[in-house]
C-alpha positions in Angstrom: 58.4 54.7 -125.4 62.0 54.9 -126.9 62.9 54.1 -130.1 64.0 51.1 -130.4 60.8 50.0 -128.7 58.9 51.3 -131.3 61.0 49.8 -133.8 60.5 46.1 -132.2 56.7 47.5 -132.0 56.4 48.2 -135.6 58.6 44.8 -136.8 56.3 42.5 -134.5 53.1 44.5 -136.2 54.7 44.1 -140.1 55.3 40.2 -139.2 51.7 39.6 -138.1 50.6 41.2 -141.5 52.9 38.6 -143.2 52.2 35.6 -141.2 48.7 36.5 -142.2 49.6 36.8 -145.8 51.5 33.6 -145.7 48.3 31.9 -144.0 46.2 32.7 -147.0 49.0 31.6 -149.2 49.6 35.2 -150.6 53.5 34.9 -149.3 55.9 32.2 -149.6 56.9 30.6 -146.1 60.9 31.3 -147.9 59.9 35.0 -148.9 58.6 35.5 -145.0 62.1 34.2 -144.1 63.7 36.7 -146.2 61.7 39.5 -145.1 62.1 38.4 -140.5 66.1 38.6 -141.9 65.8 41.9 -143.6 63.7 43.6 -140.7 66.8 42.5 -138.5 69.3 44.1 -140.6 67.6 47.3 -141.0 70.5 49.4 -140.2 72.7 47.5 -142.7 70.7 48.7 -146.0 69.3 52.1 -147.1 65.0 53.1 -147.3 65.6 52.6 -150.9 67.1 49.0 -150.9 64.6 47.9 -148.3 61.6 49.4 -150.2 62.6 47.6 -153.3 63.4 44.5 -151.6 60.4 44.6 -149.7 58.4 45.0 -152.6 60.1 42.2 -154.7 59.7 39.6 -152.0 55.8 40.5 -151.4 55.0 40.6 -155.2 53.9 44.8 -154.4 51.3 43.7 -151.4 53.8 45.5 -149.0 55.1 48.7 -150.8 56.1 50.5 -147.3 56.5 53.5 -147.7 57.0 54.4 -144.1 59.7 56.6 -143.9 57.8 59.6 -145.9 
């Protein structure tokens, strides 16, 4: 599998996680929209900026750490 189909793989795993968070009304239907936006500009931000913002919008449910 190349890359970027991993990628895609990965993103459509972490927004199941969140759909399910926002299900038991652990995320904010607006936070989930910020989070589908930053996965799609991945390539515009650095680990550290996404990390942080990641954690901000998920109130620390989501501290990925993934690139360790």
């Amino acid at each position: 599998m190349d890359l970027f189909n991993e990628l895609e793989r990965v993103k459509l795993k972490f927004i199941a996680v969140c759909e399910t968070l926002v299900d038991r009304q652990q995320l904010s239907e607006e936070n989930f929209k910020e989070i589908r936006i930053l996965l799609d500009s991945l390539d515009d931000h650095d680990e550290e900026y996404i990390n942080r913002r990641l954690n901000d919008l998920t109130g620390g449910r989501l501290d990925l750490m993934f690139w360790e």
